[in-house]
N, C-alpha and C positions, 0 to 999 in steps of 0.2 A: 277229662280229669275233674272228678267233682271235688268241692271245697273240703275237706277233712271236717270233722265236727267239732275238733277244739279251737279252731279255727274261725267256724262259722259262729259259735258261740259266744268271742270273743267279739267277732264283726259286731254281732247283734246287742254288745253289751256295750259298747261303744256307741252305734247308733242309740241305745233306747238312753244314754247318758244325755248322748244330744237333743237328742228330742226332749227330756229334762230342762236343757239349758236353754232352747230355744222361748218353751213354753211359758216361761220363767221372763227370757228378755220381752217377748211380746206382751204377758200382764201388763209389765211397767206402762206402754206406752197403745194398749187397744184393751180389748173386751171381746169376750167368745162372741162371735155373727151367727152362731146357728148351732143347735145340739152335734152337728158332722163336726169330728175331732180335727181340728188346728183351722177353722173356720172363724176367723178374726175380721173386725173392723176397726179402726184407729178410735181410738177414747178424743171426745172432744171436751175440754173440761171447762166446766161452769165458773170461771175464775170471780167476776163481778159482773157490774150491768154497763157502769163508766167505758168512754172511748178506749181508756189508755187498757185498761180490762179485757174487751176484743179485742183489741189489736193482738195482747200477749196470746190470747185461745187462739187468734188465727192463725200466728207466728208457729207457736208450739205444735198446732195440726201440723202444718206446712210441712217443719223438721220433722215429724214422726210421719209420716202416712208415707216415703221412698224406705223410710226402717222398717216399716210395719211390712209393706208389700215383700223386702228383701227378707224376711226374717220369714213369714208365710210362706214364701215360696221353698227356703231350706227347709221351713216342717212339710210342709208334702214332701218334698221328694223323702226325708228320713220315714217318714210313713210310709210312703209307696215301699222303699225297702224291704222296711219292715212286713210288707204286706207280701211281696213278692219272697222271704222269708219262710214266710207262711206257705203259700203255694208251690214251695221247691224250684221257684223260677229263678232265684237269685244268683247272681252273679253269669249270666247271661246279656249278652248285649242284646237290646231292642233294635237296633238294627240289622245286623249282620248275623246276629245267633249264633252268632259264638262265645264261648268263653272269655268273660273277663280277667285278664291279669293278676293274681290275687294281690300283687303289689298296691296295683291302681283302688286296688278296694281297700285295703289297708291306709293309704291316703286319704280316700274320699271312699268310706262306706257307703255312700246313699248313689255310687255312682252307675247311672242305667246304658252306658255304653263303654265298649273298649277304647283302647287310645285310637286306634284308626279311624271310628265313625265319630269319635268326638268333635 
């Protein structure tokens, strides 16, 4: 049973929200790593030259670079979605090749397996 298309439509308008929001939290705290789309490194910011200076830029990497990585990795997988969208694969589990739940997808859009291989 394939996804309907108002359906699918809706999925995809929800992920490309997300990937808006994501986009959005990563600026604040990295900078684009490469022309490949949601390819970030963490922003280390030039605060002063004084100890108490580094300390705050090293502090503040510290805190962002486990947001940075957790927030990258939500934008790949809404991409890959979106890309598997594209390709007519979506909504397919990568492992077991079956149909996803549309429930489970209505949850968690960007999601690449069903509840059994999760």
């Amino acid at each position: 049973m394939a996804i309907d298309p108002k359906t699918l439509e809706e999925l995809k308008e929800a992920l490309t929200r997300e990937k808006e929001e994501l986009e959005k939290d990563l600026a604040r705290i990295a900078k684009p790593a490469s022309e490949k789309e949601g390819d970030y490194e963490p922003a280390f910011e030039d605060i002063g030259r004084d100890i108490d200076d580094n300390i705050t830029e090293v502090e503040q990497f510290t805190d962002n670079l486990p947001v940075e990585i957790t927030l990258q990795k939500k934008l790949h997988d809404v991409l890959e979605a979106l890309e598997r969208m594209e390709k007519g694969t979506y909504g397919i589990c990568e492992n077991c090749h079956q149909e996803i739940d549309i429930e489970r997808l209505k949850a968690n859009p960007s999601a690449k397996t069903c509840i059994k291989c999760r």
